[in-house]
C-alpha positions in Angstrom: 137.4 58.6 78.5 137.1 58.0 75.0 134.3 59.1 73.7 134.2 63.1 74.6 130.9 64.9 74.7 130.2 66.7 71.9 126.7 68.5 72.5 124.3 68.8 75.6 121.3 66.9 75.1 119.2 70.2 75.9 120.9 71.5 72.5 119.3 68.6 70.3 116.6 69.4 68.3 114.8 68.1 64.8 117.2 70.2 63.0 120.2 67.5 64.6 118.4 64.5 62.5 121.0 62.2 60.8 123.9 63.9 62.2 126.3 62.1 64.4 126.7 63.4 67.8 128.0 62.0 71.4 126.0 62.4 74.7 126.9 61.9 77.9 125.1 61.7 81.2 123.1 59.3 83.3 120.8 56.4 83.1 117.5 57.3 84.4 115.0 54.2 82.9 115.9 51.5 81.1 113.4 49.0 78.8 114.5 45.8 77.1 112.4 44.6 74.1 114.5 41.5 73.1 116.3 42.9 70.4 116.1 46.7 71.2 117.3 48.4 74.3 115.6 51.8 75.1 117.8 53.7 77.5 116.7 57.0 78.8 119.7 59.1 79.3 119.9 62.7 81.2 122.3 65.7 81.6 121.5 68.7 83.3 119.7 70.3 80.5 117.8 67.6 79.4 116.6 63.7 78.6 117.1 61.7 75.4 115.9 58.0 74.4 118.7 56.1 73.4 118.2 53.1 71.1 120.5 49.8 71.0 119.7 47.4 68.0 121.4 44.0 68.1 120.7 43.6 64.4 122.9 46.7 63.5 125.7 45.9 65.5 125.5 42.9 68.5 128.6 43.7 70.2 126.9 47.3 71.4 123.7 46.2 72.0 125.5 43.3 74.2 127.1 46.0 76.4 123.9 48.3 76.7 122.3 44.8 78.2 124.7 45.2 80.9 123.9 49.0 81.7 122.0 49.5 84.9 120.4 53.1 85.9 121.9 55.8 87.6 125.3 54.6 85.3 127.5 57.2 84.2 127.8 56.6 79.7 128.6 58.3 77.0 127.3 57.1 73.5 127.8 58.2 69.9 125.3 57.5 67.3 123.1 59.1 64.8 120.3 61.4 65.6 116.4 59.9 63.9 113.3 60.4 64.1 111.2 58.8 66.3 108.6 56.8 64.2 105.1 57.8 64.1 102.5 57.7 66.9 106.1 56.7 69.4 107.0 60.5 70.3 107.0 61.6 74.0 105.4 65.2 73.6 105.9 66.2 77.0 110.4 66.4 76.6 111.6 69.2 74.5 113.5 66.1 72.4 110.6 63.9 72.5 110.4 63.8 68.6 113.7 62.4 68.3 116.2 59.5 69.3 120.0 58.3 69.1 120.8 55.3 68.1 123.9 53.9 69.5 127.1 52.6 67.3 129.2 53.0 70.3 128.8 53.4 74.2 131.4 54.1 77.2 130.7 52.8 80.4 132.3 55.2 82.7 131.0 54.8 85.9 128.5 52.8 87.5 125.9 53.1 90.3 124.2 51.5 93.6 120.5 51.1 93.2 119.8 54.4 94.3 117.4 55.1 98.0 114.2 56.2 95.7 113.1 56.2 92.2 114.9 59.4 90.1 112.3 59.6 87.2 109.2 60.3 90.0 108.0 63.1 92.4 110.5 63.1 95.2 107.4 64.8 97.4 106.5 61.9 98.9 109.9 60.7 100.1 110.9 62.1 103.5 112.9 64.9 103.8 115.4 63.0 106.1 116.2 60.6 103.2 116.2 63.0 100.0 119.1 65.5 102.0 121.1 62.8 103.2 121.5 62.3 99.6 120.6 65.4 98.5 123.4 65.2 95.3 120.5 62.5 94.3 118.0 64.5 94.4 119.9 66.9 93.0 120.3 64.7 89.8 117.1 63.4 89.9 114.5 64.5 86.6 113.9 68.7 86.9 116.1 68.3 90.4 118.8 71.4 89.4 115.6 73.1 88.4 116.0 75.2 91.3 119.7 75.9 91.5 119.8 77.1 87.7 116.9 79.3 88.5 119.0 80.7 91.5 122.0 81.3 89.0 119.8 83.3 86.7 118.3 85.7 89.5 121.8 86.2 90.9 123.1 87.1 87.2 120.3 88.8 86.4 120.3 91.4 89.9 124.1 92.0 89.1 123.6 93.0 85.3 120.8 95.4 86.9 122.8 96.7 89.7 125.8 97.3 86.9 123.7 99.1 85.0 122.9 101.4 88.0 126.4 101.8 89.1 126.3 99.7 91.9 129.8 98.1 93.0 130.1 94.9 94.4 132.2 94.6 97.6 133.2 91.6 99.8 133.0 91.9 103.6 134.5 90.2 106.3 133.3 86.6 107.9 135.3 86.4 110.6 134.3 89.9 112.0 132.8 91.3 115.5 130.5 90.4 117.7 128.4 92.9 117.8 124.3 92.6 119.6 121.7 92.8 116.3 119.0 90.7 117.5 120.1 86.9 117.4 122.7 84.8 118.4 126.4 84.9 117.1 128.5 82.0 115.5 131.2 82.7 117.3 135.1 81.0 116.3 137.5 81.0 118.6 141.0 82.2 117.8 144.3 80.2 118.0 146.5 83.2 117.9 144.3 85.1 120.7 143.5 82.9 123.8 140.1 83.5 124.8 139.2 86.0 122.1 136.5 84.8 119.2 135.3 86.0 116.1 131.6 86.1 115.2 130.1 85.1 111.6 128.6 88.1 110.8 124.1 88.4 111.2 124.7 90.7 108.3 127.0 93.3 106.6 125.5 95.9 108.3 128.1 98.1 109.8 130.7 97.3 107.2 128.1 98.4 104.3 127.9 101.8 106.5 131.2 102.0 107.1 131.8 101.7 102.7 129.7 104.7 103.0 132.0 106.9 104.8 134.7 105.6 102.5 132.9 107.4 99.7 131.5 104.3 97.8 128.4 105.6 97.1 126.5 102.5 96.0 127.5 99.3 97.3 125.9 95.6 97.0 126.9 92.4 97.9 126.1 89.0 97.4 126.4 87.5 101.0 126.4 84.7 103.0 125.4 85.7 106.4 124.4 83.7 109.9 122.4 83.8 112.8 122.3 80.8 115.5 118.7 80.9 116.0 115.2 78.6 116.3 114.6 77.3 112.7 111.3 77.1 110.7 110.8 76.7 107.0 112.0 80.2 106.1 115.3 80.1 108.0 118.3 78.8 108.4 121.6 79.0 109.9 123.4 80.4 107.0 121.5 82.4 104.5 122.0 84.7 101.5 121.3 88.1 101.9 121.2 91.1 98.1 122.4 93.4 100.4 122.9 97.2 99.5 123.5 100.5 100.4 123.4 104.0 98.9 124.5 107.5 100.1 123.5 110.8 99.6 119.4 109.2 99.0 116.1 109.0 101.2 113.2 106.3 101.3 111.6 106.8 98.1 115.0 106.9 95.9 115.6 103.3 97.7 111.6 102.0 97.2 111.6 103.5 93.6 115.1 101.3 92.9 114.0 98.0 95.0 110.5 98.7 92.5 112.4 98.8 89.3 115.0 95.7 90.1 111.9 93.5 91.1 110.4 94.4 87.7 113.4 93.7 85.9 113.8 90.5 87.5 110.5 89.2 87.5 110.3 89.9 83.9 113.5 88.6 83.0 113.4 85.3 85.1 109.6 84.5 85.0 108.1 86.4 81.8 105.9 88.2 84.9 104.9 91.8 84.6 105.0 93.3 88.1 102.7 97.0 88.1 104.3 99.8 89.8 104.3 101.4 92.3 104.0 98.9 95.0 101.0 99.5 97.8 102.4 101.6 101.1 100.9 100.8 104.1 102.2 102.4 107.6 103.1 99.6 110.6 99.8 100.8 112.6 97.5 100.9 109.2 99.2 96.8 108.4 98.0 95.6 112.0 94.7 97.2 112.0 93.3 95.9 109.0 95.5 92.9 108.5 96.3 92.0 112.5 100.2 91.7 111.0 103.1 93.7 109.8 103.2 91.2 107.2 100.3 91.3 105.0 99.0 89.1 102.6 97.5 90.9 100.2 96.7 88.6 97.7 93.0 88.6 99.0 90.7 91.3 100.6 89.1 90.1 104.2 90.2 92.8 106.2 90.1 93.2 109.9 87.4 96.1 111.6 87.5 96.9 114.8 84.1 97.0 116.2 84.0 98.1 119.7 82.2 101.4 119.3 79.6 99.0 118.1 79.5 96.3 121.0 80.7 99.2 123.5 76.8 99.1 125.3 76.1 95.2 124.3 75.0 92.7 127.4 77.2 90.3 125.9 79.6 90.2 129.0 82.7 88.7 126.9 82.8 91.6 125.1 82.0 94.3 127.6 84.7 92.7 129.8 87.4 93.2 127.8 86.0 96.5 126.7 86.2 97.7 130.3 89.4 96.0 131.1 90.8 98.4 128.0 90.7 95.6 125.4 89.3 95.6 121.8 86.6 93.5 119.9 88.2 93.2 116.2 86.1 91.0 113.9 86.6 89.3 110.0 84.0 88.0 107.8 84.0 84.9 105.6 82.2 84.5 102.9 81.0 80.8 103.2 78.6 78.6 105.9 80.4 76.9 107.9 79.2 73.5 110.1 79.5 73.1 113.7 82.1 70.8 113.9 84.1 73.3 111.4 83.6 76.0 113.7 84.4 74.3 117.0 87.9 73.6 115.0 88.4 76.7 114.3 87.4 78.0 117.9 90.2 75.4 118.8 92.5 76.9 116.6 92.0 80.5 117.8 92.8 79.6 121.5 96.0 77.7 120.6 96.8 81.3 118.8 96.1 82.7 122.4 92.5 83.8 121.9 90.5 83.0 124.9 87.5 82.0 122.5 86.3 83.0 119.4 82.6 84.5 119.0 80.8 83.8 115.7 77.5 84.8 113.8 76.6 83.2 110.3 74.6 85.0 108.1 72.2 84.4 105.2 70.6 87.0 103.6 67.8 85.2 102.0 66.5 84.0 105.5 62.9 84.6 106.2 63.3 85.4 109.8 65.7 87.1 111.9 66.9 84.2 114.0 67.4 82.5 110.3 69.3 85.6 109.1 71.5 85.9 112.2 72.3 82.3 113.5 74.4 82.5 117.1 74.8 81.7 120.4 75.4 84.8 120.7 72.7 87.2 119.2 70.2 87.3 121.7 72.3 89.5 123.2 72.0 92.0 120.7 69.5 94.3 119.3 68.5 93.9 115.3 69.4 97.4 114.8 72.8 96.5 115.9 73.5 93.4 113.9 72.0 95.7 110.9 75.3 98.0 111.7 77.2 95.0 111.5 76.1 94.5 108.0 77.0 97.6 107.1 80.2 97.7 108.5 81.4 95.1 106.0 79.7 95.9 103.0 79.2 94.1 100.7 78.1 91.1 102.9 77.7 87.9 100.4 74.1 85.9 100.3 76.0 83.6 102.9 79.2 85.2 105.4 80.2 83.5 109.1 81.4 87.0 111.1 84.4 86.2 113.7 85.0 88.4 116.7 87.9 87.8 119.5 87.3 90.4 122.5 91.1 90.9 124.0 93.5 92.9 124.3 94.6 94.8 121.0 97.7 93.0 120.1 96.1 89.6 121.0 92.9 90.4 118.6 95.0 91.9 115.9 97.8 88.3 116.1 94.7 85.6 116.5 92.7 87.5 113.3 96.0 88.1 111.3 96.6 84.0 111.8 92.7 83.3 111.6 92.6 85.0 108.1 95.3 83.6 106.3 94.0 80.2 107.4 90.2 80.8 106.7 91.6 82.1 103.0 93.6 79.0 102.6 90.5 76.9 103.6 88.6 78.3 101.1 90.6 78.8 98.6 90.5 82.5 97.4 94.5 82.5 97.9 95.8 83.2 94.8 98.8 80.6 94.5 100.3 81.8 91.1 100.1 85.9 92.0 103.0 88.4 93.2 101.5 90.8 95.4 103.9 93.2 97.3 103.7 95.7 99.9 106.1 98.4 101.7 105.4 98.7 105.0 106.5 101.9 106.6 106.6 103.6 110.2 107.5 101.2 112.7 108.1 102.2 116.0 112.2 102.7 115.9 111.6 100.7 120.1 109.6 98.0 122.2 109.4 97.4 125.4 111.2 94.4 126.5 109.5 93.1 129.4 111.8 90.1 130.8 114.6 92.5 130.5 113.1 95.5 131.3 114.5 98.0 128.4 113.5 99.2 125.6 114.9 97.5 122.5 115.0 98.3 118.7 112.3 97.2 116.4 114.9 96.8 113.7 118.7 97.6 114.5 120.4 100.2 116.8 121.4 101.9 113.6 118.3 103.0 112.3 117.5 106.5 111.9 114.0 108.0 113.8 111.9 110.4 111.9 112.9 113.7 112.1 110.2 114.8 113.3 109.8 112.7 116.5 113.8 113.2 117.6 111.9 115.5 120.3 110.0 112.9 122.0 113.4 110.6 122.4 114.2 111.9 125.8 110.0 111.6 127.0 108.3 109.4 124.8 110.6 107.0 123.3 107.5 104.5 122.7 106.7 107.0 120.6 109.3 107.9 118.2 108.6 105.9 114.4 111.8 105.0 112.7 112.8 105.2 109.3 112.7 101.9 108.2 110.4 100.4 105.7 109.9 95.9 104.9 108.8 94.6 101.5 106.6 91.9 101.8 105.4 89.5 99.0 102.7 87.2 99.6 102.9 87.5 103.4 105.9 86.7 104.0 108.3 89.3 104.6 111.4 89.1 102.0 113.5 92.1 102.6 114.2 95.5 105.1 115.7 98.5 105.5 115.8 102.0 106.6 118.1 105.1 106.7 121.3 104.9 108.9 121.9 107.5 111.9 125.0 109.3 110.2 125.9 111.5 113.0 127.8 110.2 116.1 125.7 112.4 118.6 122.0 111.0 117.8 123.9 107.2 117.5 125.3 107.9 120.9 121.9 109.1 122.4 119.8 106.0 120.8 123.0 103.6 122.2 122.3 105.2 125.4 118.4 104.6 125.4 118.7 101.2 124.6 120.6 100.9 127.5 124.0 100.4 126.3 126.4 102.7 128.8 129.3 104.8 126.7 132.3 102.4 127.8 130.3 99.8 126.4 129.4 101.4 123.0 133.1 102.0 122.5 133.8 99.1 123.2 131.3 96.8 120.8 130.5 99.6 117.8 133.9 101.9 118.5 135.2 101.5 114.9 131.3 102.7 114.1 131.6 106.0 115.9 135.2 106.8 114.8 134.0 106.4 110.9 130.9 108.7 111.8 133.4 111.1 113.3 135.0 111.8 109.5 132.2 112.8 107.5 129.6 110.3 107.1 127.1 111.3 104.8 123.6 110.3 105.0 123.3 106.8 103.7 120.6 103.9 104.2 120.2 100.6 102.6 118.6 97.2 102.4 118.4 93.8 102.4 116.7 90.9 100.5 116.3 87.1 101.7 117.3 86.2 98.1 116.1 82.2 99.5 112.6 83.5 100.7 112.4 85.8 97.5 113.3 82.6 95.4 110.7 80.4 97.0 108.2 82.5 96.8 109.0 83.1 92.8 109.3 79.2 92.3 106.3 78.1 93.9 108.3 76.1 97.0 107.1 75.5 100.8 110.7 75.8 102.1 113.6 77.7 101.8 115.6 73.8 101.9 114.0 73.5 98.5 116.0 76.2 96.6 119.4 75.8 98.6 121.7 73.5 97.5 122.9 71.7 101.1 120.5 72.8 103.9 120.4 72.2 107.1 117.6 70.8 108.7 115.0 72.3 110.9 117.8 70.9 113.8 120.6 72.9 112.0 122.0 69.7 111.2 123.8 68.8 107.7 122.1 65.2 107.5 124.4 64.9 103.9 128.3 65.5 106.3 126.9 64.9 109.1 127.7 68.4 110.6 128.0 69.6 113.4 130.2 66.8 114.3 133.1 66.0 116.8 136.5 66.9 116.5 139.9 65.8 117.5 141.1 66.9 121.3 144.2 68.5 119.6 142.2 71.1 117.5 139.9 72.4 121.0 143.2 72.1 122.9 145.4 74.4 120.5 142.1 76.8 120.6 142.6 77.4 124.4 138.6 76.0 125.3 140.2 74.2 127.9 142.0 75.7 130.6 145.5 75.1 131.9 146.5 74.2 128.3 149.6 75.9 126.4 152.3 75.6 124.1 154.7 74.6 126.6 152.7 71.9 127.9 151.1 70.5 124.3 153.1 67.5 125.2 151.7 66.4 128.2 
């Protein structure tokens, strides 16, 4: 290489004219005017028109003729103005050009699968990860990746600042249950023994704890072998943290004041403080989800003390049979064919229908005022209570009921109201809206296996003040654990650890987990509670969700450098792939297979 970069082309500026400098980078257009070659050149901080003139030197602008795009140059020339009425006001060095008095070809290129200088939206996913270092290099395509660089930098210089100390944690660790499947790796030196790629630091961050730490946080890959959608995949990278000696609101006041420093430092986006709390019970009644989406109002109301004597049989069936009837209201008329869509759409949710009344206010009759298949069924002064119920009611509203049971009506209106809001468009796109949700119940009720289960993780603390209902009412008892959720989706969870053996054993126990077993999957666990473990609790950010969300993406694929696909498949290696008999055989996965016989 001869000619050795001297600047970026994101660090040229008017104040670089008629200086001499030497770029390097790729081809992304090229345009031949006879005697002028225009070549567009890029690095990853920038683009810059290069300019070849045969009548200052031939022998250059001979060798630019033979430059193709997507090759690898570097050129040295002077830095000029662009001449009047030819600058490109939408590049940061679109008032400016190099011309060339000498160029190095050092590499050249295939015609590449798509066009680099366009929106790679339109070309299929498939394509633009099998060659995702193209896209990658394409115009704005590291976009995302140096954005990820500067949260990362900008949570550690925050978490410095605090006295947070970063801390590694094993990969090849424990299987241990937490919800989904393990990775599991097989050991060579162990016959039939595996290691699991951890679901998450969890234990080892309480275990730092007991070690006196204090404040820990990681960085962290972590992996779950589990059904993939847009906002998951195999691998994943978790802010993870933990703090002893602390209680929910020291945690939610620090989570607060990171996000604020973050959003400001990354986005230039002032975040107000505190953040909305809503309990798990108050987020599914008036939202139908612990996940709200608060970006917009449309709230859920449960309205069976108002249809409780209606003739309407729907409803009075599922009021008897101990159901609910929950309804929204839209503000907007909708047609027939719009609502039979949307009737389809509720039942593929698992509605069994979905009852609706539009409403104008300016009607001149009653049947005009309150238009349904439904309202004859119900007196005026009932509809009036409707109205009231869901003041203010617009000049025009569609009401939506589903009569089922209360987890039904609270999932099918949860799903109906984001989409509704998206349909009409009073989603916000470009605001930050976040919310703690508090309270869950710390169990469910598994019904294929029969058990209760944790809502979170077996190490989450209950409330203190329903330990007492453990033994009767474990259905009952509300753990200490607390989401954050932005925008609907949720981007992070925690809650304060059990730090005494005795209540860890108990909750071990109720989820069904005998003592020889507890020893034998979380023994290291109790031992470390055994010496002093002082109360401690933590959480943990999806830093790909929280970085989607705060770029504007649809998928988490977008803002990760190789993803897999929705089939956890690397479509760039080709992963997961075969491998040689020799490497399964010298990891005893096949029986009747040792040393002694490698050989044969």
């Amino acid at each position: 290489m001869k000619l050795k970069r001297t600047h970026y082309i994101g660090e040229l500026n008017n104040n670089f004219v008629g200086k001499e400098v030497i770029v390097s980078g790729w081809v992304l257009r090229r345009r031949d005017h006879g005697g002028v070659i225009f070549l567009d050149l890029r690095d990853r901080t920038g683009l810059l028109q290069i300019v070849f003139e045969e009548e200052i030197d031939p022998e250059i602008h001979s060798l630019a003729d033979s430059i193709k795009i997507e090759y690898v140059i570097s050129v040295e020339g002077k830095i000029r103005r662009r001449p009047p009425g030819m600058e490109n006001f939408k590049i940061p060095t679109g008032e400016i050009e190099l011309v060339a008095k000498n160029v190095e070809i050092l590499n050249t290129s295939k015609i590449p699968p798509f066009f680099m200088d366009e929106d790679l939206s339109e070309v299929s996913e498939a394509i633009r990860l099998k060659y995702r270092y193209l896209e990658m290099r394409a115009l704005d395509g590291l976009k995302p990746f140096i954005f990820r660089h500067q949260v990362k930098k900008t949570i550690r210089e925050f978490l410095d600042n605090k006295g947070f100390i970063e801390i590694e944690t094993p990969f090849l660790t424990k299987s241990t249950p937490e919800g989904a499947r393990d990775y599991l790796v097989p050991s060579r030196l162990y016959p039939g023994k595996f290691y699991a790629l951890p679901q998450s630091p969890q234990l080892f961050k309480q275990i730092l704890m007991v070690a006196g730490l204090d404040k820990y946080y990681q960085i962290v890959k972590c992996f779950r072998d589990e059904d993939l959608r847009a906002d998951r995949q195999p691998e994943f990278t978790q802010l993870d943290m933990e703090m002893a000696f602390i209680d929910e609101s020291d945690i939610m006041n620090l989570v607060e004041e990171l996000l604020v420093y973050l959003f400001e430092k990354t986005l230039g986006v002032t975040l107000e403080i505190p953040f909305l709390k809503l309990s798990y019970q108050d987020a599914l009644k008036n939202y139908g989800t612990d996940r709200p989406d608060i970006r917009f109002d449309m709230k859920l109301k449960d309205l069976s003390h108002l249809f409780k004597d209606s003739s309407f049989k729907v409803f009075r069936s599922a009021l008897d049979t101990g159901g609910v009837i929950k309804g929204i209201k839209a503000s907007a008329n909708f047609s027939r064919k719009d609502l039979d869509e949307l009737t389809k759409y509720a039942q593929q949710l698992g509605a069994k229908g979905l009852a609706w009344i539009k409403y104008n206010k300016n009607a001149q009759s009653f049947e005009e005022k309150w238009s349904s298949p439904i309202t004859k069924f119900f007196e005026k002064s009932l509809l009036e209570k409707l109205e009231e119920l869901f003041n203010p009611v617009e000049e025009i509203a569609t009401f939506f009921f589903v009569a089922d049971k209360e987890e039904i009506a609270n999932s099918v209106l949860g799903e109906l109201r984001i989409y509704l809001a998206k349909k009409l468009g009073i989603v916000k796109e470009n605001k930050f809206s976040f919310v703690w949700v508090t309270d869950f119940p710390l169990f469910e009720w598994d019904e294929d296996e029969n058990r209760l289960v944790s809502v979170h993780h077996p190490f989450t603390h209950p409330k203190e003040e329903d330990i007492s209902f453990l033994e009767t009412e474990p259905l009952k008892v509300r753990s200490r654990a607390y989401d954050i959720i932005l925008n609907g989706i949720e981007i992070g969870g925690g809650s304060i650890r059990i730090h005494k053996r005795e209540l860890q054993e108990k909750i071990l126990n109720l989820l069904n987990i005998p003592p020889e077993e507890a020893q034998e999957k979380f023994g290291f666990l109790l031992t470390a509670l055994d010496y002093g473990a002082p109360p401690h609790g933590g959480i943990a950010f999806g830093l790909d969700r929280l970085i989607m969300i705060m770029l504007g993406k649809k998928s988490i694929r977008e803002v990760i450098p190789f993803p897999k696909t929705q089939r956890a498949q690397c479509l760039l290696t080709g992963a997961p792939s075969e491998v040689k008999i020799e490497q399964i055989l010298e990891l005893h996965l096949l029986p009747g297979w040792n040393k002694k016989n490698k050989k044969k």
